[in-house]
Phi, psi and omega in degrees: 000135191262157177318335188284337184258131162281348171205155196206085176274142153219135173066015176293158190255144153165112219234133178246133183029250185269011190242114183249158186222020147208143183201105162088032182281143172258157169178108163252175173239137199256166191284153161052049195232201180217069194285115160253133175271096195248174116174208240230172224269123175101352194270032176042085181254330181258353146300309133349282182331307205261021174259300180313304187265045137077007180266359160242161171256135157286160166244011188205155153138149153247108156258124150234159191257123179343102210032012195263159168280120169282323154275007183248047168270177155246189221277331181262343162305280218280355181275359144322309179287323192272004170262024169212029130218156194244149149242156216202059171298141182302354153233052170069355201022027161315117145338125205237349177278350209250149182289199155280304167303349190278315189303308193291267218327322198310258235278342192294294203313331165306328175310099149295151184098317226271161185235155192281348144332299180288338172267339193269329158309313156291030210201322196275333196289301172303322161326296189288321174296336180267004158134330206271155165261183194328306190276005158280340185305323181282003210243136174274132185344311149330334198246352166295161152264189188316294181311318190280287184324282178349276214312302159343302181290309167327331201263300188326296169347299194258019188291338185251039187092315201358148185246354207211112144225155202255135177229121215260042202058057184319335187263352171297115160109351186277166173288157175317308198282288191297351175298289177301329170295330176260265192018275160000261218291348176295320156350273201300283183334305216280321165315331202287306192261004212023057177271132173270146173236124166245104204243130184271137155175160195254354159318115189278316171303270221296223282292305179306286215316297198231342183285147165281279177243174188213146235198081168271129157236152178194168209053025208057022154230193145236152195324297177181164195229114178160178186316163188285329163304278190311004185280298184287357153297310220278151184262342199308152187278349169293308180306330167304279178304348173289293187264025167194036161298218175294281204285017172260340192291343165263306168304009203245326146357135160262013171268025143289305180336318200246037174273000000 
């Protein structure tokens, strides 16, 4: 694995009975970058997400996560290692019993040393970096809007630092305006915090918006990889129609362009 990369898939596998849904994929996310994951409905991009941080078994493959091989791990490497990414699923995975500051605490509780002062200051401080204001912290998942839940989980996400973080099709479902305001602010984070981003979506703004490179798959693996110009370069035909269809046509602007 070269210094550059925070993550490095090779040769995965990931086969559900007689249906593989990846064979033989390459990939990397490079340190301090914004990687967007696209491709077309079945080609498995959040199977992927969830191959990397370990909640699916490959049947082939090597990942490593800086620089650690993630499956030759032992049990305390790896909850080491998962303390230095963050995730972020797409319908925030919130607690539903838990306040918003309750929620962000949950991976802090892990923190030894930590007082309990001291976790609920840290827990309203990430609250406030994704975005949210003061009076969200009391308020239950329930008592949210779409936009406000993303950003909750977004908070969870960065409660331990994270040097990596995964983002599960953040913008899904949100309005134009609020797609663009996290766009943003994932911007902002990842200058801020020098954080590598691995971010899944079939968003064309969010692709404009905030990605460094973009990572398509299709045929099971992946397709191809590089800037959104060279994305529009490319002839294959999904790969055409995705980034120069119908729905390319508003991100296709130019004050996306100079976004």
């Amino acid at each position: 694995m070269t210094g550059d990369n925070a993550i490095e898939v090779r040769g995965l596998r990931n086969q559900f009975g007689d249906h593989v849904v990846h064979d033989d994929l390459d990939l990397d996310l490079r340190r301090g970058e914004i990687l967007g994951v696209v491709g077309g409905s079945g080609t498995g991009k959040s199977v992927l997400l969830r191959s990397i941080v370990g909640l699916n078994q490959t049947r082939h493959g090597d990942i490593r996560v800086l620089g650690q091989n993630i499956g030759s791990l032992t049990s305390a490497e790896r909850e080491a290692l998962e303390r230095r990414w963050g995730v972020m699923f797409q319908d925030g995975a919130l607690f539903s019993s838990l306040t918003v500051r309750e929620n962000v605490e949950v991976p802090l509780r892990a923190v030894r040393d930590l007082s309990d002062s001291d976790r609920i200051g840290l827990a309203e401080l990430k609250v406030a970096m994704a975005g949210l204001p003061p009076n969200a912290n009391d308020k239950y998942p329930s008592e949210l809007s779409g936009g406000m839940r993303k950003r909750a989980g977004l908070a969870r996400a960065l409660a331990l630092d994270p040097e990596i973080l995964f983002l599960d099709e953040p913008t899904a479902g949100l309005d134009p305006i609020g797609a663009d305001a996290f766009d943003r602010l994932i911007v902002e984070l990842r200058d801020a915090l020098n954080l590598s981003v691995f971010l899944v979506t079939h968003d064309l703004d969010t692709l404009h918006t905030c990605c460094d490179r973009i990572a398509v798959l299709a045929e099971k693996k992946v397709l191809a990889t590089g800037t959104m110009s060279e994305m529009l370069a490319i002839d294959h035909p999904w790969v055409h129609e995705y980034f120069h269809g119908p729905r390319a046509r508003a991100a296709m602007t130019p004050d996306h362009e100079d976004a």
